[in-house]
N, C-alpha and C positions, 0 to 999 in steps of 0.2 A: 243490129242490136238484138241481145236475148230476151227472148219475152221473161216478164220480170218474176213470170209464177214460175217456169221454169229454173230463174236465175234461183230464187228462193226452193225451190227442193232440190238443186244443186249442191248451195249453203247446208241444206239439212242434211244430207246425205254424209257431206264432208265432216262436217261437227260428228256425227254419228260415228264415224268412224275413230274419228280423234278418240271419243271418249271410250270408246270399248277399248282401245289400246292402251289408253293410261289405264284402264279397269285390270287388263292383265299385267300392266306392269309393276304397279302397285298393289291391287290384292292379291297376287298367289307371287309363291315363292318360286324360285329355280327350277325346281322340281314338281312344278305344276301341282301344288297343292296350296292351301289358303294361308296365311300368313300369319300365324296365331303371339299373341305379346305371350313372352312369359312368363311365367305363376312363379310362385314360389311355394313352398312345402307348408310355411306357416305364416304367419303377422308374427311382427315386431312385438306386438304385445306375445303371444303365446311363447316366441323365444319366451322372451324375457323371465317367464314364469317357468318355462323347463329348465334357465339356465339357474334361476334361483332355486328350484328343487336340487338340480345337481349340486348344488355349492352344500345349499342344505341338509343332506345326506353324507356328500364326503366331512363337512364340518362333525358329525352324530358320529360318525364311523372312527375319525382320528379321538371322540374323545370317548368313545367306549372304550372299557380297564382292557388289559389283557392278563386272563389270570394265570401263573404258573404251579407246579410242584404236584403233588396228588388229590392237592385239593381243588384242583382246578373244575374239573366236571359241573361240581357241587357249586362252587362258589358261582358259577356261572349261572347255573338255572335257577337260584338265588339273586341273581344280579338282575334278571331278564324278568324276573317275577317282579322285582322292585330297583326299580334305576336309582332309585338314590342310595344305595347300599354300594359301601367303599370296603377295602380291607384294611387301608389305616384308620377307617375311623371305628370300625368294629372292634378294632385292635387294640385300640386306644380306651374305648367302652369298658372292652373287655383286662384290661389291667388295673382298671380303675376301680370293677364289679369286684376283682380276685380283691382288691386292697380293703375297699370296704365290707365284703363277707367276710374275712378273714378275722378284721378287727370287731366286728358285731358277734361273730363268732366265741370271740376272746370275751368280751365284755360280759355274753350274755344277753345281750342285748335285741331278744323276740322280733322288737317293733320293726326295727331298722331291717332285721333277716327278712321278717315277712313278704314284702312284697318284691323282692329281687331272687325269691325260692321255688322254685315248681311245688304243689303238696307231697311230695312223696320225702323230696328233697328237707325240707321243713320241717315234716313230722319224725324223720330221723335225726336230726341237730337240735331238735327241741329236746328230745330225749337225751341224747347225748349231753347237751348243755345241765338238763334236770341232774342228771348220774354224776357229773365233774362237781357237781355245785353238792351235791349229798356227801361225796366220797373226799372231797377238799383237794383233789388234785390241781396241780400245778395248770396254769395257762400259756400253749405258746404262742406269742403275739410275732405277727410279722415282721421283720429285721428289713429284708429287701425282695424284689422281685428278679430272678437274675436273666431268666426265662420266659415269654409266653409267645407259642409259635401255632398255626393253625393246624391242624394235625386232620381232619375229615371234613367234609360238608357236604350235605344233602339234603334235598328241595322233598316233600312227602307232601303232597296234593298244594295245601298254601303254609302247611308247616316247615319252617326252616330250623337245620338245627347245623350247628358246628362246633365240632371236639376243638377247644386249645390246649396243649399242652404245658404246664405250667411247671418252672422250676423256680424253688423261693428257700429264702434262708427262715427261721423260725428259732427260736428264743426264750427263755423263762428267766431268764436272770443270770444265769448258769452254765447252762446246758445250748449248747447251739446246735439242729441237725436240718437237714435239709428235706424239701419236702418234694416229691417227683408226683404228678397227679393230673387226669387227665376229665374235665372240665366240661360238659354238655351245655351249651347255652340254646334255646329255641324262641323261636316266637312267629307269629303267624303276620305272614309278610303281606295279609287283604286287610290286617287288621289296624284300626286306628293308632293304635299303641307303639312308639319306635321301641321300646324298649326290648334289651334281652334278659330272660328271666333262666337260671338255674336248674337245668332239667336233671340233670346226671352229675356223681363225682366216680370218678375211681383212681385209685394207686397205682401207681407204673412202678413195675421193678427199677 
């Protein structure tokens, strides 16, 4: 018979060994190094939040304008100074401005010119309107518009300003000639005000 302290650090010995060898076959890898779980790059939440940035971005990108012709430059840093600035709607503004200066023009009619005029612009058609009304000349009232296309644009710190070119039929009763003229609209795009107001006129051969 084994003596039993004997028989007991026999047992230990044996155990002792058992467990060092499950120790290397479970914690270190083939290549004798330690066995590490996997990471990943991010959490599920952080995807989720870059995967909505990108969507977010390509969604902004597919609905910014894309502007052509030689006005594009212009209308661009225009666009980028104020995102909600459209060329159909400027467009649409703007033949709307051409129809009502025109007939305020015709009428005489100060009130109506004044706040859709730059002063320079104003102070000349007031005069003009003064002189038609002294001398009893004839008035030509607008017939149609057949014409209005963007012709320049440019961004001047937060002043915006862009030429249309304007081609219109015009009228006295009589007499019908056309009217070829090319249009200054500005307005400052930090400023509260949507509106575009009448900076410039000039005649086009």
């Amino acid at each position: 018979m084994f003596d039993p302290v004997i028989e007991v650090l026999v047992l230990a010995a044996v155990a002792l060994i058992v467990l060092s060898r499950l120790y290397m076959a479970l914690g270190r890898g083939g290549n004798d190094r330690p066995v590490q779980r996997p990471t990943t790059s991010s959490t599920p939440a952080e995807s989720n939040v870059a995967e909505l940035a990108e969507r977010r971005e390509r969604r902004v990108m597919a609905e910014r304008p894309i502007f052509t012709g030689p006005a594009a430059g212009g209308l661009e840093d225009i666009y980028n100074a104020d995102n909600s600035f459209t060329v159909s709607s400027f467009l649409q503004g703007a033949k709307s401005a051409y129809t009502m200066i025109v007939a305020a023009f015709a009428k005489g009619d100060r009130a109506a010119l004044r706040p859709m005029l730059d002063d320079d612009v104003y102070e000349a058609w007031d005069e003009a309107i003064t002189a038609r009304q002294t001398s009893g000349e004839k008035t030509f009232e607008l017939l149609r518009v057949r014409r209005a296309e963007i012709e320049s644009a440019e961004l001047d710190g937060d002043m915006a300003r862009i030429v249309v070119r304007y081609e219109a039929e015009l009228g006295d009763g009589e007499i019908t000639r056309t009217a070829k003229e090319h249009w200054t609209f500005m307005r400052n795009v930090r400023g509260t005000d949507p509106n575009w107001i009448l900076d410039d006129v000039d005649t086009v051969a």
